[in-house]
N, CA, C and O atoms as a CHARMM CRD file, in Angstrom:
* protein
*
  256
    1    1 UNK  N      8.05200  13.77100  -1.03900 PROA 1      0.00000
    2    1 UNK  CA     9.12500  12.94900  -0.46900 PROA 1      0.00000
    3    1 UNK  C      8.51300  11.71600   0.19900 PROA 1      0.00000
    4    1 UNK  O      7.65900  11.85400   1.07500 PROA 1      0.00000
    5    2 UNK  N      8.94300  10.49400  -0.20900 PROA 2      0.00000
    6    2 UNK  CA     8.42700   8.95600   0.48300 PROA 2      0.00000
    7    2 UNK  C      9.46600   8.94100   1.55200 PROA 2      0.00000
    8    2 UNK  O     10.69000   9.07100   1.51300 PROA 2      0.00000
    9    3 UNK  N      8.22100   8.65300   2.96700 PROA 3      0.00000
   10    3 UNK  CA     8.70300   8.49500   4.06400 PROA 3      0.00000
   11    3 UNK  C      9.08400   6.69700   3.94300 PROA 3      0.00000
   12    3 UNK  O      9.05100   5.92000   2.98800 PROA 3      0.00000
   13    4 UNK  N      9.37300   6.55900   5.12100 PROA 4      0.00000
   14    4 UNK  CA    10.33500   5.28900   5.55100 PROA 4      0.00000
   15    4 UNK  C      8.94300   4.03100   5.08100 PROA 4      0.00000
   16    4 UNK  O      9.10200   3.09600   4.29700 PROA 4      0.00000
   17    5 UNK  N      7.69500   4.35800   5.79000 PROA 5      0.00000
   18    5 UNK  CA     6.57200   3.46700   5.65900 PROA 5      0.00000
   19    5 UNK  C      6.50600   3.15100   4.13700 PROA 5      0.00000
   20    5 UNK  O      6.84300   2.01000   3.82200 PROA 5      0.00000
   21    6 UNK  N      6.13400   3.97200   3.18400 PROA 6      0.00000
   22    6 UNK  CA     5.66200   4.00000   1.84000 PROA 6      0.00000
   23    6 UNK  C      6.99600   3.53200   1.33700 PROA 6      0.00000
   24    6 UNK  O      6.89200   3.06000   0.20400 PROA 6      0.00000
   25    7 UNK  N      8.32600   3.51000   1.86000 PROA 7      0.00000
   26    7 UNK  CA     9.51300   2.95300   0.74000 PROA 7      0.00000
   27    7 UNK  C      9.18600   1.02600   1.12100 PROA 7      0.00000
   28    7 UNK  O      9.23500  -0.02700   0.48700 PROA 7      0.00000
   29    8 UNK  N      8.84800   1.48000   2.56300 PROA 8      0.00000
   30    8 UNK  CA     8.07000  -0.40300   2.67800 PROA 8      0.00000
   31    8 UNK  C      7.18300  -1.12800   2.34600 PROA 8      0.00000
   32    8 UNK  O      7.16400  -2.35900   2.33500 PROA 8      0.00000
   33    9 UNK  N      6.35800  -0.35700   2.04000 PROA 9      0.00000
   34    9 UNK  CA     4.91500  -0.55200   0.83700 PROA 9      0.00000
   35    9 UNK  C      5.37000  -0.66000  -0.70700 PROA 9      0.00000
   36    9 UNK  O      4.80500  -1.25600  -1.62400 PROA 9      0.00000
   37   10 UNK  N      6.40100  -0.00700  -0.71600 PROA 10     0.00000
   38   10 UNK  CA     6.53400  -0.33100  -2.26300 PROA 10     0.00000
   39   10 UNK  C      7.59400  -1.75600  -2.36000 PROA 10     0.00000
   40   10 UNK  O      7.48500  -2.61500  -3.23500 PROA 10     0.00000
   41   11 UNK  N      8.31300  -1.76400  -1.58500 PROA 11     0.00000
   42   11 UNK  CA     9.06300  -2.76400  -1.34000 PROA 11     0.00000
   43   11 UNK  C      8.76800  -4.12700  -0.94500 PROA 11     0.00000
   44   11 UNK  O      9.62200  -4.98300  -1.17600 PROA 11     0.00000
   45   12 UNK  N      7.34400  -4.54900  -0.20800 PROA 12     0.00000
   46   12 UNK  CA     6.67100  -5.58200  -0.51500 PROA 12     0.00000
   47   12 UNK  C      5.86900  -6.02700  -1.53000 PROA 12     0.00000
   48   12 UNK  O      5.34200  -7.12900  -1.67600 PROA 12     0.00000
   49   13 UNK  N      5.81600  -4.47200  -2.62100 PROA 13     0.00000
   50   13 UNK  CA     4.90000  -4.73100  -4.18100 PROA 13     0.00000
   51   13 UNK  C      5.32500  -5.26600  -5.19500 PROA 13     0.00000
   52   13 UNK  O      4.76500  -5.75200  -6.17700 PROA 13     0.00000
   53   14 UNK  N      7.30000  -5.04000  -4.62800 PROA 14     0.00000
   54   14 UNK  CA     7.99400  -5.28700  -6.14200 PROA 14     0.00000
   55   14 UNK  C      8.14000  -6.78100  -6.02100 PROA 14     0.00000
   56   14 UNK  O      8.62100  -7.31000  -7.02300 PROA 14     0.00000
   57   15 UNK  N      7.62100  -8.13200  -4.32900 PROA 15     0.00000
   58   15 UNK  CA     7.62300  -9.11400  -4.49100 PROA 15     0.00000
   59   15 UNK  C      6.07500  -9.55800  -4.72200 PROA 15     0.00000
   60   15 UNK  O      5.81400 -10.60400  -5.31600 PROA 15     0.00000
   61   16 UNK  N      5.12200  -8.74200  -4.24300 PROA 16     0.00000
   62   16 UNK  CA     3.82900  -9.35400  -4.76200 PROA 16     0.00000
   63   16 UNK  C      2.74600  -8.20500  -5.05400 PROA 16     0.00000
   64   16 UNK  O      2.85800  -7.07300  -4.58100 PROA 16     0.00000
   65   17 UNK  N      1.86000  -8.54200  -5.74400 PROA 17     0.00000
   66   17 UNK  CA     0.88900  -7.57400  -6.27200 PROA 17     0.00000
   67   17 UNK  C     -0.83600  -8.12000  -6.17600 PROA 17     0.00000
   68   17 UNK  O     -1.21200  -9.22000  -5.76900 PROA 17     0.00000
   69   18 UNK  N     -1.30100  -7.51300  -6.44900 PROA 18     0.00000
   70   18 UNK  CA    -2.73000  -7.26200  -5.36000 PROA 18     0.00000
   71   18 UNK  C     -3.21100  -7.72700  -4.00800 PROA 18     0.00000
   72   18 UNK  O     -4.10500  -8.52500  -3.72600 PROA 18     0.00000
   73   19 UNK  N     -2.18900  -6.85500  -3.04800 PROA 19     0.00000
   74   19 UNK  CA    -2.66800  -6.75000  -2.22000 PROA 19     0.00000
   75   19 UNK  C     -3.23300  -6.05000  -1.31300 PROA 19     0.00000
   76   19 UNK  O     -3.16300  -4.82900  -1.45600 PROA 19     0.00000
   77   20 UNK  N     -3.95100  -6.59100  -0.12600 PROA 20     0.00000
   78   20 UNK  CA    -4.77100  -6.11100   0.35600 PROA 20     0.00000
   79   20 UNK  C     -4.35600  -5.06200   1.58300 PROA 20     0.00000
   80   20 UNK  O     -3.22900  -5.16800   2.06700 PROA 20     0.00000
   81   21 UNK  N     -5.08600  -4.25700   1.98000 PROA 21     0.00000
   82   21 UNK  CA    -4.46400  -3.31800   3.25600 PROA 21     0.00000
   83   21 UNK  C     -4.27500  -4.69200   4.27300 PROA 21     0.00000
   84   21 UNK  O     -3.15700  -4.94000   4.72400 PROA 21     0.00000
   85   22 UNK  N     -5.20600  -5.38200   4.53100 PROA 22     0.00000
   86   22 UNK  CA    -4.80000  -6.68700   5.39500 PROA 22     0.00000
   87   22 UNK  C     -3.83700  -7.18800   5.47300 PROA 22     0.00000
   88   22 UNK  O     -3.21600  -7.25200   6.53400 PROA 22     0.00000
   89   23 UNK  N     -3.39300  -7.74200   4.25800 PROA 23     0.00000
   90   23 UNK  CA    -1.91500  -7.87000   3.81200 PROA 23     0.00000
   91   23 UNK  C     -0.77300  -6.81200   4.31300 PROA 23     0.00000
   92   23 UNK  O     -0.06200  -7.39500   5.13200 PROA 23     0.00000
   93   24 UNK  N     -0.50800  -5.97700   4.18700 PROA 24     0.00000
   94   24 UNK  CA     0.10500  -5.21400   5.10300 PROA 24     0.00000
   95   24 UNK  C      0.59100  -5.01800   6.19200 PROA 24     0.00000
   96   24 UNK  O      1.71400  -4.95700   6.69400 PROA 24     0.00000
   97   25 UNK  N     -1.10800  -4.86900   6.67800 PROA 25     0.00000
   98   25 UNK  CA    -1.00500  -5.03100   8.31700 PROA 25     0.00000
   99   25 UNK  C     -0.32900  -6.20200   8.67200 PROA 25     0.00000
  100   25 UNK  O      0.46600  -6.15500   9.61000 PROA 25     0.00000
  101   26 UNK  N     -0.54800  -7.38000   7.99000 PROA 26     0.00000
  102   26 UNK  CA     0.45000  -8.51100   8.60000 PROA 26     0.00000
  103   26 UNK  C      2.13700  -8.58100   8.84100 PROA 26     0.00000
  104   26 UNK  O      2.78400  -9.17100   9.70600 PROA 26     0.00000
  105   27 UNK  N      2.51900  -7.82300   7.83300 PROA 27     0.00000
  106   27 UNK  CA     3.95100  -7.09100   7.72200 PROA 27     0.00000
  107   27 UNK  C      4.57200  -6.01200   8.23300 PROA 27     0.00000
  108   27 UNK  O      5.71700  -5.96200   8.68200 PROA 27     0.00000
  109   28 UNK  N      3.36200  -4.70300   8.10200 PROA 28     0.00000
  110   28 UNK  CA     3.99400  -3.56300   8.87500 PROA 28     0.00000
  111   28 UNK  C      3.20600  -3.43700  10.12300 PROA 28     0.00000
  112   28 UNK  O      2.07900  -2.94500  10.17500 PROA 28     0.00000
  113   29 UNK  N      3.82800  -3.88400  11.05600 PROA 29     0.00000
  114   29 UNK  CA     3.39100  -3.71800  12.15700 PROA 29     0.00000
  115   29 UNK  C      3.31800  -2.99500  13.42800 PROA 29     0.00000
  116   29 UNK  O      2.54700  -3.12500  14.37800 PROA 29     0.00000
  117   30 UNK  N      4.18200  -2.30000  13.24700 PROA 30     0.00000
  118   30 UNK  CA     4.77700  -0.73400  14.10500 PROA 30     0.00000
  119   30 UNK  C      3.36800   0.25200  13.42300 PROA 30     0.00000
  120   30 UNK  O      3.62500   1.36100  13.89200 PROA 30     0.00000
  121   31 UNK  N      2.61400   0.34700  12.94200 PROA 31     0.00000
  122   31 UNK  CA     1.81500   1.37000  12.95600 PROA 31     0.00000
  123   31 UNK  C      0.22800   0.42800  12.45800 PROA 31     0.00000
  124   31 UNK  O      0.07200  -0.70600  12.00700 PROA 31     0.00000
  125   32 UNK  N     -0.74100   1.52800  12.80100 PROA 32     0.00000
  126   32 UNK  CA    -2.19000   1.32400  12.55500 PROA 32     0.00000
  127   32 UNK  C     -2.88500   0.51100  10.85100 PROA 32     0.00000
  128   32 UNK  O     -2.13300   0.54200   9.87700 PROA 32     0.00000
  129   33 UNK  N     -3.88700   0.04800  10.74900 PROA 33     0.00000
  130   33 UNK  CA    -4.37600  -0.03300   9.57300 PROA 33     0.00000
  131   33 UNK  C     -4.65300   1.30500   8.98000 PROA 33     0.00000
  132   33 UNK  O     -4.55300   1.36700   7.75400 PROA 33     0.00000
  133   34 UNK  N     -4.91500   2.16700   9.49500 PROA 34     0.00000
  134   34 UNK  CA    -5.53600   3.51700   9.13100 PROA 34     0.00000
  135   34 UNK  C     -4.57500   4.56900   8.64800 PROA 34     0.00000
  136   34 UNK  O     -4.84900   5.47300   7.85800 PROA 34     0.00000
  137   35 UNK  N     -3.28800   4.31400   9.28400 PROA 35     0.00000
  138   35 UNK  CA    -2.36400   5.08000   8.72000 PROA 35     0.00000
  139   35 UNK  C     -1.76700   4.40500   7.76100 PROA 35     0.00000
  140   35 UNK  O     -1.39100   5.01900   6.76300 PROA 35     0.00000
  141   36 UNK  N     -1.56500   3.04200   7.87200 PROA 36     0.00000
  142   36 UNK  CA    -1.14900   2.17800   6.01700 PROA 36     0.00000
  143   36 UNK  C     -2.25100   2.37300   5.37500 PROA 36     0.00000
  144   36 UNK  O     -1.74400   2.14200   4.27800 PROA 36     0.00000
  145   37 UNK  N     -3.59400   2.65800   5.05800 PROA 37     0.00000
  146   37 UNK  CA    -4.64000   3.18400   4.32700 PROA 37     0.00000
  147   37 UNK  C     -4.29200   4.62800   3.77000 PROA 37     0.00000
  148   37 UNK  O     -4.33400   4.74800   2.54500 PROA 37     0.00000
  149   38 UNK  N     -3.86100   6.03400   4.73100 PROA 38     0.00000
  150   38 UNK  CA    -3.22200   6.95300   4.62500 PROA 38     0.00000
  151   38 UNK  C     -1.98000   6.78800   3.57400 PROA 38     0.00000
  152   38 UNK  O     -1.77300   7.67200   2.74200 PROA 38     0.00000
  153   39 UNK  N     -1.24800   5.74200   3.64000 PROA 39     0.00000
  154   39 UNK  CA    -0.12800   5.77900   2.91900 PROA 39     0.00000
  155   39 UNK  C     -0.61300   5.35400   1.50700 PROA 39     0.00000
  156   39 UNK  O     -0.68400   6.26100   0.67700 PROA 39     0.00000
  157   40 UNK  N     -0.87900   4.38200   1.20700 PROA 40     0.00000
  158   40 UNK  CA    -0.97900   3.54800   0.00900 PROA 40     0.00000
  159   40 UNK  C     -2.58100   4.73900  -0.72400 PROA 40     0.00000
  160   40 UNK  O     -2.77400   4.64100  -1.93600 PROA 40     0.00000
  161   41 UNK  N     -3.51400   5.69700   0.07400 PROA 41     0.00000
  162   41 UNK  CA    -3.86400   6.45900  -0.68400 PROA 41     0.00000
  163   41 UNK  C     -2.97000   7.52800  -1.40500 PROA 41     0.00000
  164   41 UNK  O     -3.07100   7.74200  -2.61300 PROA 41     0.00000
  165   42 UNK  N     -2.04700   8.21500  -0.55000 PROA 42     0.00000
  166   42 UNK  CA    -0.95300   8.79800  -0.62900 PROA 42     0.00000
  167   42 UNK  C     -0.52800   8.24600  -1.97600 PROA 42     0.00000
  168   42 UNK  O     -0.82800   8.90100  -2.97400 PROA 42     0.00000
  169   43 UNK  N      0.28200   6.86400  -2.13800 PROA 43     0.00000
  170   43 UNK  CA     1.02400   6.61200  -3.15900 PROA 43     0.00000
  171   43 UNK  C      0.07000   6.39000  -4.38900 PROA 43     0.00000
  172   43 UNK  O      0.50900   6.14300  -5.51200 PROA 43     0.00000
  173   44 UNK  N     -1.48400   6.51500  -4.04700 PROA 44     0.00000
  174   44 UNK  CA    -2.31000   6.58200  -5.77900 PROA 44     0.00000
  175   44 UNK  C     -2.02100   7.74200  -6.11300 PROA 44     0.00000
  176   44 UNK  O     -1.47000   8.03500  -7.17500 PROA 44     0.00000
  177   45 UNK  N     -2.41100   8.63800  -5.11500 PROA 45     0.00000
  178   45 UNK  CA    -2.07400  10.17000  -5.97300 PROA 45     0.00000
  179   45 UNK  C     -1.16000  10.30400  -6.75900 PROA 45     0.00000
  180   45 UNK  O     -1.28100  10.66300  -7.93100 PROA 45     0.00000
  181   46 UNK  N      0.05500   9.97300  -6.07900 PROA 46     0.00000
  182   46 UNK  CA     1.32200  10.28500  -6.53400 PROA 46     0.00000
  183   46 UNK  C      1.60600   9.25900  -7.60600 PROA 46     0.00000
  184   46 UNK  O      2.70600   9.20000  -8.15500 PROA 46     0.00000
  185   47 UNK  N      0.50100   8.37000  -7.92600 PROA 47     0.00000
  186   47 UNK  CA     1.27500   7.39500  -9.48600 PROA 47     0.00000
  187   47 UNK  C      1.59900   6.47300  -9.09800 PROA 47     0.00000
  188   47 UNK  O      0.94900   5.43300  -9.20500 PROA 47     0.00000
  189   48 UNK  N      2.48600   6.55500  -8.64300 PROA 48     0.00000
  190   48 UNK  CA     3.65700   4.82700  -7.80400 PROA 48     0.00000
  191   48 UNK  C      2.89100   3.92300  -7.87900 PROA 48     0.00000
  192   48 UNK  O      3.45100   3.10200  -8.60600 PROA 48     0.00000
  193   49 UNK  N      1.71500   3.45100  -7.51300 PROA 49     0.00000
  194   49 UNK  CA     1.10300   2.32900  -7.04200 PROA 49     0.00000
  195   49 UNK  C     -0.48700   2.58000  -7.81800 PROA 49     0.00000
  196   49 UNK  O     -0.96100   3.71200  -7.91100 PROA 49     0.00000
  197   50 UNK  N     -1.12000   1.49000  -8.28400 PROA 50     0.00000
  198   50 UNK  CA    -2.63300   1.50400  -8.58800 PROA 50     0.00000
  199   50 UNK  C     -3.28200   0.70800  -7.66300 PROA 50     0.00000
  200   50 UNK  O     -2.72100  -0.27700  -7.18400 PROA 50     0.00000
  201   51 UNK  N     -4.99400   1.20300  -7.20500 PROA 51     0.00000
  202   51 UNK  CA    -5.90400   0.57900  -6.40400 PROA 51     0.00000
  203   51 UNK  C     -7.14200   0.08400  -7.69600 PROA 51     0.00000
  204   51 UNK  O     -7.57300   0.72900  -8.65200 PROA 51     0.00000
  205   52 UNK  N     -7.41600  -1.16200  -7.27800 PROA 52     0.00000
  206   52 UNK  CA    -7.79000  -1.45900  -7.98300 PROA 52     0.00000
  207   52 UNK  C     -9.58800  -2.30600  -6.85800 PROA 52     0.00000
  208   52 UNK  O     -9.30200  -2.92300  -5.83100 PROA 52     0.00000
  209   53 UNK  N    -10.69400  -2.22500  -7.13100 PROA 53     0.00000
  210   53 UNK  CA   -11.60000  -2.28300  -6.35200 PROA 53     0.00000
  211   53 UNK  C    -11.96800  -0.92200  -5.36000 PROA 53     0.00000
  212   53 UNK  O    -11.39300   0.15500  -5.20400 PROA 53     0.00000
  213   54 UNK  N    -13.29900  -1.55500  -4.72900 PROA 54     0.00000
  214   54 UNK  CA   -13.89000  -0.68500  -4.05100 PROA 54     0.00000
  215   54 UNK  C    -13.46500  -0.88800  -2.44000 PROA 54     0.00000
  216   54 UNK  O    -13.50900  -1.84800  -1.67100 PROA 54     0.00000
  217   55 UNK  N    -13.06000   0.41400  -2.33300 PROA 55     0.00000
  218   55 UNK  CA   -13.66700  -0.27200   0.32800 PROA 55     0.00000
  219   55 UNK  C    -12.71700  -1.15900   0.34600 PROA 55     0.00000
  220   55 UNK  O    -11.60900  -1.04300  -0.18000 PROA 55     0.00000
  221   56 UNK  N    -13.24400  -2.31400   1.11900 PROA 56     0.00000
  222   56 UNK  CA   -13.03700  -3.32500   1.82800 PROA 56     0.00000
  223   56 UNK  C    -11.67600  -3.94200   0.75300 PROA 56     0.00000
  224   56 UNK  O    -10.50100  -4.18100   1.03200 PROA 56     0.00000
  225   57 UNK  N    -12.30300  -4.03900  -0.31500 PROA 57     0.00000
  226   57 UNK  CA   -12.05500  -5.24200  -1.55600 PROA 57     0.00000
  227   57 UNK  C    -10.96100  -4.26900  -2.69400 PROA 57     0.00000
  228   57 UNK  O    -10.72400  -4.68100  -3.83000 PROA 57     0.00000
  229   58 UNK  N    -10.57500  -3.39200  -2.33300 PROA 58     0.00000
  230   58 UNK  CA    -9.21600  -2.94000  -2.67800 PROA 58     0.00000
  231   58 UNK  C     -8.28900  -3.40900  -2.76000 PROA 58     0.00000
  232   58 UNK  O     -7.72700  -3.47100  -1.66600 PROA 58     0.00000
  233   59 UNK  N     -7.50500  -4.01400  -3.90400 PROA 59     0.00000
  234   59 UNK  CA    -6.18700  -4.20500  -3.75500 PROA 59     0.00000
  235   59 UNK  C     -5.42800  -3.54100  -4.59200 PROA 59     0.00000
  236   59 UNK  O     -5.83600  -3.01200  -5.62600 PROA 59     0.00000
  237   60 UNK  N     -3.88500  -3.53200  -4.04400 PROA 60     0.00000
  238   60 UNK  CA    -2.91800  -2.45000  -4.56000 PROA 60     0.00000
  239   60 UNK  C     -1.69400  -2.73900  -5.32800 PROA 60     0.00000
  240   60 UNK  O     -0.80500  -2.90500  -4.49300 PROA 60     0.00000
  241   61 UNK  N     -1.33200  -2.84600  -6.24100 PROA 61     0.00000
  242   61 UNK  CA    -0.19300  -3.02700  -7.27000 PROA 61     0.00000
  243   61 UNK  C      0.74200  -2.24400  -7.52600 PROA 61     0.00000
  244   61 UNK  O      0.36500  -1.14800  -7.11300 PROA 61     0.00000
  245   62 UNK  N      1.94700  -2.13100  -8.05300 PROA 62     0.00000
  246   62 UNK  CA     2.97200  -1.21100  -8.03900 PROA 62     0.00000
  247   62 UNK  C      2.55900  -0.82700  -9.62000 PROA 62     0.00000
  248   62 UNK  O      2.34100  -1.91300 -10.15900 PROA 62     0.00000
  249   63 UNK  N      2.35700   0.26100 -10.60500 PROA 63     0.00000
  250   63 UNK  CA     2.32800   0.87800 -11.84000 PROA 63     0.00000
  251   63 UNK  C      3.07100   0.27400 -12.23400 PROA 63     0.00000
  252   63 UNK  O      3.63100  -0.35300 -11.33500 PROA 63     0.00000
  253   64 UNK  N      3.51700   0.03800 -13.35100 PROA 64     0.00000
  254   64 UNK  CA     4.24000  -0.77700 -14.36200 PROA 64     0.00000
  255   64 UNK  C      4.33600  -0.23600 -15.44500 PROA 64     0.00000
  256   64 UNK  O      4.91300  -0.80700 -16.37100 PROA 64     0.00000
């Protein structure tokens, strides 16, 4: 089940794509970098979203 955070992560993907956890943080701002890291690993497992790079230099796209 996608909590409230991850329906907002996907919802800034369907206007842009590779971005960065940085990117994020600039938008969701009610919670940590570490727990939007938590999420957007969350949504590789589950398919929804691809990471693409290593660490730092990760960015994240919605599957298509």
């Amino acid at each position: 089940k996608k909590n409230n955070r991850q329906l907002r992560i996907i919802a800034i993907l369907r206007n842009q794509t590779d971005l960065t956890i940085k990117d994020f943080v600039k938008v969701i701002d009610d919670c940590s970098e570490k727990t939007i890291q938590r999420e957007l690993i969350d949504l590789v497992g589950k398919g929804i979203i691809k990471r693409e790079g290593e660490r730092r230099w990760s960015r994240y796209s919605l599957l298509r």
